[in-house]
C-alpha positions in Angstrom: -60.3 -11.3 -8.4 -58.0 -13.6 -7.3 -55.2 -12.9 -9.4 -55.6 -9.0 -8.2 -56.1 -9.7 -4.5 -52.5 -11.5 -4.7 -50.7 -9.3 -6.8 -51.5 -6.7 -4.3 -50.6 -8.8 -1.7 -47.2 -9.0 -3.5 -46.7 -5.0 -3.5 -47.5 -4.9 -0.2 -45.0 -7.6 1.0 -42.5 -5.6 -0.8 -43.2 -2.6 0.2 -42.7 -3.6 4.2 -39.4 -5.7 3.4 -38.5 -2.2 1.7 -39.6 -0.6 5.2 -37.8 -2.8 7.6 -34.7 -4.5 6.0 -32.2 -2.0 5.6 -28.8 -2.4 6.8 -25.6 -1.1 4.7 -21.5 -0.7 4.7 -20.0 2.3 6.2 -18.9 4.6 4.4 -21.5 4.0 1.7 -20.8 5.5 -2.5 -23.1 9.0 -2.7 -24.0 8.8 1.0 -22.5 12.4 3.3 -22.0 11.8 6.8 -23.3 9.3 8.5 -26.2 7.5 6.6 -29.8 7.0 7.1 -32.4 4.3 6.7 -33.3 5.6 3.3 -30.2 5.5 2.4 -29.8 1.8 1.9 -30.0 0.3 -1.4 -31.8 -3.3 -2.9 -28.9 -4.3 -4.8 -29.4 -6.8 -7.9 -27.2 -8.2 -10.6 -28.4 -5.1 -12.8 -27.9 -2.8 -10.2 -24.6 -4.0 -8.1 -24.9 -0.4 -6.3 -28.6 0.3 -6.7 -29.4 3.4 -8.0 -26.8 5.7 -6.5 -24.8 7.0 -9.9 -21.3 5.4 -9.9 -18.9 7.5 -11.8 -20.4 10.9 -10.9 -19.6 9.3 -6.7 -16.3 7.7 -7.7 -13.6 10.0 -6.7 -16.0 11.8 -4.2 -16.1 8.8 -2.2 -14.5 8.3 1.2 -12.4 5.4 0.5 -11.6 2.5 3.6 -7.7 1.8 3.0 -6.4 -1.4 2.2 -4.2 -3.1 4.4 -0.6 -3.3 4.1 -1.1 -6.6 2.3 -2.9 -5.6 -0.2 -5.9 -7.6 -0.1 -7.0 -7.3 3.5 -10.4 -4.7 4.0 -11.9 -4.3 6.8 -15.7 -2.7 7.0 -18.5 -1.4 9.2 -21.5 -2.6 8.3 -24.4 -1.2 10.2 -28.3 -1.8 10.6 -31.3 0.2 10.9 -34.0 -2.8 12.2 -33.6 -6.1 14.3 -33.9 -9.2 13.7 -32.8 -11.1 10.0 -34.0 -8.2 8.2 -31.1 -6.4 9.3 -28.7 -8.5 8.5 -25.3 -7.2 9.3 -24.1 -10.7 7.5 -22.9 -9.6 3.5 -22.2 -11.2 0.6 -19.3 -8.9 -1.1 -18.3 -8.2 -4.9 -15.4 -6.4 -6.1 -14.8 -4.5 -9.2 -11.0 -3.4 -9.9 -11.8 -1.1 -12.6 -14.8 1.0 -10.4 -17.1 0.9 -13.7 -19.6 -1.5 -11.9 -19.5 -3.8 -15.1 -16.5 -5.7 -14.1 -17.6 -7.3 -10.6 -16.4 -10.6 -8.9 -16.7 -12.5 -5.4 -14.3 -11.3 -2.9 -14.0 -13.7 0.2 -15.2 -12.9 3.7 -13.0 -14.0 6.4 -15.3 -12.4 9.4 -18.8 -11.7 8.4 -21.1 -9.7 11.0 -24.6 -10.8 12.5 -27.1 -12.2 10.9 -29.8 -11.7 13.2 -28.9 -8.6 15.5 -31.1 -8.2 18.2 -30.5 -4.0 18.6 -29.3 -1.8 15.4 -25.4 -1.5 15.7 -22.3 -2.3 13.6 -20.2 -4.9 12.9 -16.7 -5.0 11.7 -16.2 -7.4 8.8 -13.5 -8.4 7.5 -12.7 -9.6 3.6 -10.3 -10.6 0.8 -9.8 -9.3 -2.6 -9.4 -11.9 -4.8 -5.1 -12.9 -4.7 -3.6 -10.4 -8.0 -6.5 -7.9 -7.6 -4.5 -4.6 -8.5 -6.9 -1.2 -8.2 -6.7 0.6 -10.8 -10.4 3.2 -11.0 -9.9 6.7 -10.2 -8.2 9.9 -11.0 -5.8 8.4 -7.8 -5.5 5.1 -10.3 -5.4 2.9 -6.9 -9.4 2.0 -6.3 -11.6 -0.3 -5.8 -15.4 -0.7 -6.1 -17.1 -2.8 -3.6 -20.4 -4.2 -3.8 -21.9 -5.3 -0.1 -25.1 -6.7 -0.2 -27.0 -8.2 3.5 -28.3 -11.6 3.4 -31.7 -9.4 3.1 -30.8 -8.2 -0.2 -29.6 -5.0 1.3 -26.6 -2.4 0.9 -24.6 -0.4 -1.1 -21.3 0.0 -2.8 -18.5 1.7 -1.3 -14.5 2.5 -2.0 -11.5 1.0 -1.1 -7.9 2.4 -1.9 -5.0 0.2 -2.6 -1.6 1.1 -1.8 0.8 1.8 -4.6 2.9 -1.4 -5.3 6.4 0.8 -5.8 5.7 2.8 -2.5 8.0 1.0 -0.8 10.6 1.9 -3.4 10.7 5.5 -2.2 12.6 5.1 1.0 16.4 4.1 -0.1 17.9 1.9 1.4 20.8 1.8 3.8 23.5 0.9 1.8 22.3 3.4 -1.1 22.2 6.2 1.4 25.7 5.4 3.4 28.1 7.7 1.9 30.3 5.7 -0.3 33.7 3.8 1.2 36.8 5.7 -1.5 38.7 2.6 -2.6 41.2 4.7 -4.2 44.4 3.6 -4.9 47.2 6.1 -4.8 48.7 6.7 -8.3 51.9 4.9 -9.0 53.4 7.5 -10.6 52.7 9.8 -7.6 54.5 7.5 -5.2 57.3 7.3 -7.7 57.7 11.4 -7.9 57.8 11.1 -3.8 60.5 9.0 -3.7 62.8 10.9 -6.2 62.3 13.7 -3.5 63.4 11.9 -1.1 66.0 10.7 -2.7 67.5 14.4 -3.9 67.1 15.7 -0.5 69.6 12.7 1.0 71.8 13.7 -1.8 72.7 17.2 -0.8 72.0 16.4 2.8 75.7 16.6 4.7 76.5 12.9 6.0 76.3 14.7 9.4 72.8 15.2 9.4 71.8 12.3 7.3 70.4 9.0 9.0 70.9 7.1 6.4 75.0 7.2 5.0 74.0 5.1 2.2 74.8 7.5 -0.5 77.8 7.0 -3.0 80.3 9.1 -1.4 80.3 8.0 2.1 82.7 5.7 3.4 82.5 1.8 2.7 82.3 1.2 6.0 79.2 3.3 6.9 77.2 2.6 3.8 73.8 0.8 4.7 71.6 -0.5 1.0 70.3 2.5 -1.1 67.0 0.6 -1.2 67.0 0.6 2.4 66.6 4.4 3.0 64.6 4.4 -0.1 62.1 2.0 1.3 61.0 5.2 3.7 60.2 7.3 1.1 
């Protein structure tokens, strides 16, 4: 009798924690729109997202960015009861691959209320482990969290990592300046300039010509032949 009375003392204790803890991260895996007390899940090590189905949810999910960083994520966590069993306070797991099988602690750096007095949400902050790289998805950049209230309650959700070579796609300044010619005139070009000008100051009269340097002038008027030819 004994042994009956406080099993069903048991189920019943259960069965109200069930009714009045229930607080859960926003947006939630399988949840549309804005969720509802019912949808909160009791999360386990068994069952890291309760019983909402993983991979049919995966790429449905709405996903919460990743910072620029690549490890900062920043949640709402909200509450549907007062008091410690709605614990907007979580405990959070992270699972690179999005099976659920491959989980491990992340680190919160802001956690939200552990006892709220009203229902509400809080904004909490956490760290993926340093290296995490998200790699679940048809996208091939996600993340599965598990976020679990200090009342055993929650529910798994997405985050989306950046692509590490996104930065890569915006060239750079000196690859888009148009390129400086450095060019240097052929010698042989200059060469066939000069011969030029050197047959036009042949047949030029010595009237004309600025430069009486040529073979036939007088003596006394010639100036050096590589003097004139230095303009050329």
């Amino acid at each position: 009798m004994f042994s009956t009375t406080l099993t069903s003392a048991a189920v019943l204790l259960s069965l109200v924690l069930q009714a009045t803890a229930h607080a859960m991260p926003l947006p939630a895996l399988g949840v549309t729109g804005s969720p509802v007390r019912n949808d909160a899940q009791r999360l386990s090590t068994a069952k890291p997202c309760g019983n909402t189905d993983i991979a049919s949810n995966l790429d449905k999910a709405t996903a919460v960015p990743v910072e620029a960083d690549g490890s900062t994520v920043m949640l709402n966590v909200t509450n549907f009861n007062p008091g410690a069993d709605g614990s907007r306070s979580v405990s959070v797991l992270v699972d690179p691959t999005g099976t659920g099988k491959n989980f491990v602690a992340a680190k919160v750096t802001k956690n939200g209320d552990p006892a709220p007095k009203t229902n509400g949400r809080d904004k909490v902050t956490l760290s993926l482990p340093a290296g995490t790289k998200c790699t679940a998805g048809k996208t091939g950049n996600l993340c599965l969290l598990s976020v679990k209230s200090s009342a055993g309650f929650g529910a798994c959700t997405v985050v989306s990592q950046l692509s590490s070579g996104s930065s890569d796609s915006t060239p750079s300044a000196s690859a888009s300046a148009a390129p400086v010619s450095t060019k240097v005139p052929c010698k042989s070009s200059k060469n066939k300039r000069r011969a030029v000008v050197r047959l036009f100051l042949l047949f030029l009269p010595p009237s004309l010509s600025p430069f009486p340097s040529l073979p036939f002038y007088p003596s006394s008027l010639r100036i050096p032949t590589s003097y004139a030819f230095a303009f050329a």
